[in-house]
MMTF fields as JSON, N, C-alpha, C and O atoms, coordinates in Angstrom:
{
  "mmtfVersion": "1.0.0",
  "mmtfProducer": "UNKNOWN",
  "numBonds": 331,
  "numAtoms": 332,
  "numGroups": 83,
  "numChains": 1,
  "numModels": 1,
  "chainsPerModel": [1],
  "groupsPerChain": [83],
  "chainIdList": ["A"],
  "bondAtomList": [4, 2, 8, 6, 12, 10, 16, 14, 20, 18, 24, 22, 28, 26, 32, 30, 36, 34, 40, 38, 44, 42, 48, 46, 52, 50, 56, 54, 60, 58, 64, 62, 68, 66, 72, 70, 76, 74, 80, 78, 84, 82, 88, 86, 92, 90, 96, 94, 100, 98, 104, 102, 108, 106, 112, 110, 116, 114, 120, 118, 124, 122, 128, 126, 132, 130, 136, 134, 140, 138, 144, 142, 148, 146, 152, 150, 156, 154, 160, 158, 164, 162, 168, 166, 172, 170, 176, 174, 180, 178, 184, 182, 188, 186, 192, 190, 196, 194, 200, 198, 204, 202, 208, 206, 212, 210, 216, 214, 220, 218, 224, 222, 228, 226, 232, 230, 236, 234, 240, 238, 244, 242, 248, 246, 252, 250, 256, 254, 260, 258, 264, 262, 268, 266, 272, 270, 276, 274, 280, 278, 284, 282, 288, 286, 292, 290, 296, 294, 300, 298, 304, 302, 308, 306, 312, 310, 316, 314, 320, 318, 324, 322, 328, 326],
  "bondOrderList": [1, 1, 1, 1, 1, 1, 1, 1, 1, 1, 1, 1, 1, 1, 1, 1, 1, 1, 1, 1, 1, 1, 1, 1, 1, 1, 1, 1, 1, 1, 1, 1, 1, 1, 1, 1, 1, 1, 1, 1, 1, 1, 1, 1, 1, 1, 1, 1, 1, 1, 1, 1, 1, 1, 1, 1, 1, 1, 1, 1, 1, 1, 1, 1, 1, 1, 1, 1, 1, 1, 1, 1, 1, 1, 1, 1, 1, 1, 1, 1, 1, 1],
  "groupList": [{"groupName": "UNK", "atomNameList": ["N", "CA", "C", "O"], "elementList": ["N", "C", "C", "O"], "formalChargeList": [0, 0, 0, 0], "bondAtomList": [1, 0, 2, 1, 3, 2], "bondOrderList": [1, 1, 2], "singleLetterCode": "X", "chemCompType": "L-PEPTIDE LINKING"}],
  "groupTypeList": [0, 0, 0, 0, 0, 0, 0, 0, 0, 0, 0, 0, 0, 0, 0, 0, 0, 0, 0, 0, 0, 0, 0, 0, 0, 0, 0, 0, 0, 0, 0, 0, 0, 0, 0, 0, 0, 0, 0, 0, 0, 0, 0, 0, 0, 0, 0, 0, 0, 0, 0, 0, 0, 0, 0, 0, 0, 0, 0, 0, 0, 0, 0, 0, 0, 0, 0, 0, 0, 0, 0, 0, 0, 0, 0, 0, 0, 0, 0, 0, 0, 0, 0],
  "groupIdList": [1, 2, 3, 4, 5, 6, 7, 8, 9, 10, 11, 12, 13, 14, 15, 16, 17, 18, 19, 20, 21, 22, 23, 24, 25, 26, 27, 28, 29, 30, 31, 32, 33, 34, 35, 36, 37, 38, 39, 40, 41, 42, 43, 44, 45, 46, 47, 48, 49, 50, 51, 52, 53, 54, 55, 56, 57, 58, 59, 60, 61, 62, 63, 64, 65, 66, 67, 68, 69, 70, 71, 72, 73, 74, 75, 76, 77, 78, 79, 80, 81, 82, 83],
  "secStructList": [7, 7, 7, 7, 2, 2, 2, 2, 2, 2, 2, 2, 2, 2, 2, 2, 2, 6, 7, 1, 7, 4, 4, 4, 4, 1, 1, 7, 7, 6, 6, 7, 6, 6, 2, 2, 2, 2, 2, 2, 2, 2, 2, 2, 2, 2, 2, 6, 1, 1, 7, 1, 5, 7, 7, 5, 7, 4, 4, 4, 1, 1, 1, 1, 1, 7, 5, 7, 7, 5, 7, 7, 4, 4, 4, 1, 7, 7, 7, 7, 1, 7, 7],
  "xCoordList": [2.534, 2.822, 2.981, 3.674, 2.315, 2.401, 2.964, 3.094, 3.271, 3.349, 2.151, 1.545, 1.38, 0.464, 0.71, 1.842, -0.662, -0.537, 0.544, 1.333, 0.565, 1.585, 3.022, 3.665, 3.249, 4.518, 4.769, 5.893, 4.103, 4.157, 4.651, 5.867, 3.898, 4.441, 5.504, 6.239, 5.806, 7.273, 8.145, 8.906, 8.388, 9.121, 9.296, 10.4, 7.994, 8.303, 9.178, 10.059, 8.696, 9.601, 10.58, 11.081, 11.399, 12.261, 13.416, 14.47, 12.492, 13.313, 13.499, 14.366, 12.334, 12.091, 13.834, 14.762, 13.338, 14.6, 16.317, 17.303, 16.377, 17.458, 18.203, 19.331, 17.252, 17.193, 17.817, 17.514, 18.688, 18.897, 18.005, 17.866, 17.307, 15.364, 14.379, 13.19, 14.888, 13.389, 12.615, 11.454, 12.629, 11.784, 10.837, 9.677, 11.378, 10.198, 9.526, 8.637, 9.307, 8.436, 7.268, 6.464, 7.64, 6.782, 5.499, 5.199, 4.767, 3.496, 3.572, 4.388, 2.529, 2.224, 1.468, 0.328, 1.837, 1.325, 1.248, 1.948, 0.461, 0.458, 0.66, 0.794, 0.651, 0.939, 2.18, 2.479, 3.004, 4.487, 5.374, 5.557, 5.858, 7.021, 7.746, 7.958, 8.492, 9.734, 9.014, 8.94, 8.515, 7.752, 7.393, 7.637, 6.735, 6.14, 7.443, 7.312, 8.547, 9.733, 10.259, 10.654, 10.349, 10.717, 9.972, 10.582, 9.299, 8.016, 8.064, 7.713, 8.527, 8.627, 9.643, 9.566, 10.8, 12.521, 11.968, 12.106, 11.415, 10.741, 10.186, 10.752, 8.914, 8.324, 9.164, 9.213, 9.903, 11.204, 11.853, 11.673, 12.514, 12.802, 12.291, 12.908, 11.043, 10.058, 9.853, 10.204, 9.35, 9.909, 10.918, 10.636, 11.951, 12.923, 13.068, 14.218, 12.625, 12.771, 13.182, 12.964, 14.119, 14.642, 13.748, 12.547, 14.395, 13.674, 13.19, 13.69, 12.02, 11.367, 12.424, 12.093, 13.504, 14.21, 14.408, 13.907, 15.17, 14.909, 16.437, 16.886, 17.442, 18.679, 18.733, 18.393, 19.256, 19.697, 20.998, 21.95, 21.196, 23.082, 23.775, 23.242, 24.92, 25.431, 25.258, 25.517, 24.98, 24.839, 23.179, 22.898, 22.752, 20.951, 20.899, 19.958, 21.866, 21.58, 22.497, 23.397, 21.764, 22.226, 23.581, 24.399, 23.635, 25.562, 26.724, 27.887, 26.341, 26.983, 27.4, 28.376, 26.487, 26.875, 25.737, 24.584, 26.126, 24.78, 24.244, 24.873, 22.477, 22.365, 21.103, 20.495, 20.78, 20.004, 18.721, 19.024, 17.353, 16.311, 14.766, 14.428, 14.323, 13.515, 12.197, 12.024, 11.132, 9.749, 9.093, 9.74, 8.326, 7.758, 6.453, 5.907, 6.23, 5.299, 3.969, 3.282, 3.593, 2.354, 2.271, 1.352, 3.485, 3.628, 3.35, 3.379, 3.181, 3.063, 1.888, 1.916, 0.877, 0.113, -0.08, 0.096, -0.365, 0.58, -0.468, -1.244, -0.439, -1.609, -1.7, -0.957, -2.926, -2.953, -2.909, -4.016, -2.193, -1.766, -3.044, -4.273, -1.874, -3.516, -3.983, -4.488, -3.756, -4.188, -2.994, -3.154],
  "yCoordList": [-7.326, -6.97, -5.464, -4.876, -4.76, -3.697, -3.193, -4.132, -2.18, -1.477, -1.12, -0.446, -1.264, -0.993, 0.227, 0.66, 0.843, 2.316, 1.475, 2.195, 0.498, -0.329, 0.357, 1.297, -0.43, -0.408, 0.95, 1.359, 1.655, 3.487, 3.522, 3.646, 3.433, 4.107, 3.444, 4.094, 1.979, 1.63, 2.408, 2.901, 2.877, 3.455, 4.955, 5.469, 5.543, 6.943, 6.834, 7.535, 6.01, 5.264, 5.037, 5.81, 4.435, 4.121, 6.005, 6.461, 6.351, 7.676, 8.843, 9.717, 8.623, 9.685, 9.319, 9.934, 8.011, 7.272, 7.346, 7.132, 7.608, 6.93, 8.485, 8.977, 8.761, 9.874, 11.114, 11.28, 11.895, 13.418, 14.46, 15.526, 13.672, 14.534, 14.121, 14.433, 13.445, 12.542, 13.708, 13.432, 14.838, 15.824, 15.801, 15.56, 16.145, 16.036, 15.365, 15.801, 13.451, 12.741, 12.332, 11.401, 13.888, 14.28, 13.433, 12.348, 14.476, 14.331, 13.16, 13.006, 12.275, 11.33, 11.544, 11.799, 11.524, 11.485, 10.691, 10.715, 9.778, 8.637, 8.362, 7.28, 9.911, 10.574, 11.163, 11.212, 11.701, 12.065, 11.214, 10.029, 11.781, 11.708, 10.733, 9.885, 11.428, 10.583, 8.996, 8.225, 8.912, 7.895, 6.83, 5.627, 7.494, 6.826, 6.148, 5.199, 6.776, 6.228, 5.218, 4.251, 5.284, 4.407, 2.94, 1.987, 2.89, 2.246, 1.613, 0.434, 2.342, 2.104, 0.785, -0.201, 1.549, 0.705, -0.755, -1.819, -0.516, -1.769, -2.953, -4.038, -2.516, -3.363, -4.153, -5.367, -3.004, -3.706, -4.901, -6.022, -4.66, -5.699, -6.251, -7.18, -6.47, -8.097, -8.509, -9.656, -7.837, -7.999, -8.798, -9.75, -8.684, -9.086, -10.425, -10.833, -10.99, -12.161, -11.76, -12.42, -10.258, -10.167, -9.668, -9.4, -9.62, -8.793, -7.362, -6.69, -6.982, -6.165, -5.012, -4.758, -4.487, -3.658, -2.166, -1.922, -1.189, 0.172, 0.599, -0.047, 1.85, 1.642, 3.255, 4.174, 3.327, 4.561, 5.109, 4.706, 6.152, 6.552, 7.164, 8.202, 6.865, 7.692, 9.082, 9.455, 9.942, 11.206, 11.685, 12.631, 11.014, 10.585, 9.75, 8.968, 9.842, 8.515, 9.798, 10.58, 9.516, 10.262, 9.849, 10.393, 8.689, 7.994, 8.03, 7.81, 8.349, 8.832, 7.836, 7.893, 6.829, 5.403, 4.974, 5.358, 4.164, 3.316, 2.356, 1.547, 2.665, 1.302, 0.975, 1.671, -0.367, -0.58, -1.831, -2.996, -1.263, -1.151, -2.179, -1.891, -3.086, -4.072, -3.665, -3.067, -4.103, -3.797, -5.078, -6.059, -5.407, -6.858, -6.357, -5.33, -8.256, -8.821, -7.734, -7.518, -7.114, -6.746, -5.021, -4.223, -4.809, -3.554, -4.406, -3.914, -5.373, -5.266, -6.47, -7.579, -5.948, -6.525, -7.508, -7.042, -8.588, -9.91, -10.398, -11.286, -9.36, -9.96, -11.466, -12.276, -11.251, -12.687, -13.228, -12.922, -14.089, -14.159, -13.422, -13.382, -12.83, -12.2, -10.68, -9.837, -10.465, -8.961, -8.018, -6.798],
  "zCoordList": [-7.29, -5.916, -5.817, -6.648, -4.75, -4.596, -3.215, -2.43, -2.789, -1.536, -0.969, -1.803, 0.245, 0.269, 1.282, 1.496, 2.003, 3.344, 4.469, 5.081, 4.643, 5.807, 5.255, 5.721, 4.161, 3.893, 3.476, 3.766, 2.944, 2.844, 4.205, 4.352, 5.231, 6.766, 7.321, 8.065, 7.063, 7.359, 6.893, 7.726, 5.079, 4.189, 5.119, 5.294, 5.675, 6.138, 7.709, 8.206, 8.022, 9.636, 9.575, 10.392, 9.131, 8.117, 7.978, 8.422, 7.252, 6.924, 7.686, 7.677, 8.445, 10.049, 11.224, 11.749, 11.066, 12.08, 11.394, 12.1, 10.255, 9.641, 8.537, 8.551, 7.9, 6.704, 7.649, 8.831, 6.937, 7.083, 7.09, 7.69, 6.031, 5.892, 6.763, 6.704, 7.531, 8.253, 8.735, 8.434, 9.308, 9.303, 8.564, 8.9, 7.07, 6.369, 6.182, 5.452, 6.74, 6.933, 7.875, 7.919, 8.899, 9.732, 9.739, 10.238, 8.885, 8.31, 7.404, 6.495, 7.795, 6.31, 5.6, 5.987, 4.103, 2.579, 1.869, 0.857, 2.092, 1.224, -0.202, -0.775, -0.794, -1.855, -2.441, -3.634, -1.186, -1.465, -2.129, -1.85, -2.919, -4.161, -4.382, -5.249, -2.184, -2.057, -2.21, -3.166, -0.742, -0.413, -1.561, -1.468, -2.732, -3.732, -4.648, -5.42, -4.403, -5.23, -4.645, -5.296, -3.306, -2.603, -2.441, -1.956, -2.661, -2.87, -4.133, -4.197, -5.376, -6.333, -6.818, -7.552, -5.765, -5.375, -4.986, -5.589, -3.993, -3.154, -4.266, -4.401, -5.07, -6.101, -7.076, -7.274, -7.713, -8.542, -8.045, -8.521, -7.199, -6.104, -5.902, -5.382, -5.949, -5.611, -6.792, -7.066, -7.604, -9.467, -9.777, -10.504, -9.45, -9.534, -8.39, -8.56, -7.672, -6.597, -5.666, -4.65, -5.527, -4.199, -2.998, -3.041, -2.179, -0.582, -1.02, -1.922, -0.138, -0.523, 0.482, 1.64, -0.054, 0.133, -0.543, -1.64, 0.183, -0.471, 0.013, 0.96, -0.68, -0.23, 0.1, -0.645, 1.425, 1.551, 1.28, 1.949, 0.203, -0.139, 0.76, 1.154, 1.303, 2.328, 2.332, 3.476, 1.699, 1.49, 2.473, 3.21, 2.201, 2.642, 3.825, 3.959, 4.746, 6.279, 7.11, 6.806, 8.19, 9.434, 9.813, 10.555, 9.089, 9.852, 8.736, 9.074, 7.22, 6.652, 5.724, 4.976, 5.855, 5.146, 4.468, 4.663, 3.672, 2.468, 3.441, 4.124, 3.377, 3.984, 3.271, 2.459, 3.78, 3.42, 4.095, 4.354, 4.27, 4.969, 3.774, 2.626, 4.492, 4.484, 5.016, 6.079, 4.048, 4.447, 5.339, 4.974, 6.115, 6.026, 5.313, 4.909, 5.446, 4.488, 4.793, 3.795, 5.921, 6.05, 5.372, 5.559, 4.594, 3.831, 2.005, 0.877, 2.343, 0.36, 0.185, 0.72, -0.693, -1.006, -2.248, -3.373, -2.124, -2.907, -3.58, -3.227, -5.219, -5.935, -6.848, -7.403, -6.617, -7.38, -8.489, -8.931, -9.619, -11.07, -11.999, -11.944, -12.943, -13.826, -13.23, -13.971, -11.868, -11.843, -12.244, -12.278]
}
């Protein structure tokens, strides 16, 4: 299971709306760092059985609190056994 360009632009939506940095998610990069880590967070987590979730630290949210933010299904691409 992967993150696919959907769930990249939820992840940047997501951080535009919510993040202290959301500025810098202005522009999309399907390539950027953050994005790609976050993304990264996300997979583990489906790895693992849980919700395809990503956590923001209070330090990093506009409200000053941990939260934490859900992709849907049309952000992750759900490979098939063996790939």
């Amino acid at each position: 299971m992967e993150v696919n360009e959907n769930g990249l632009r939820q992840i940047r939506d997501v951080l535009i709306r919510y993040s202290q940095y959301g500025s810098a998610y202005e522009v999309f990069d399907k390539h950027d760092i953050g994005l790609r880590q976050f993304a990264s967070t996300v997979e583990s987590q489906l790895r693992a059985g849980n919700p395809p979730t990503f956590d923001l630290k209070a330090h990093e949210t506009k409200s000053g609190h941990a939260e934490t933010h859900e992709i849907s299904r049309h952000g992750i691409n759900f490979l098939q056994q063996g790939d």
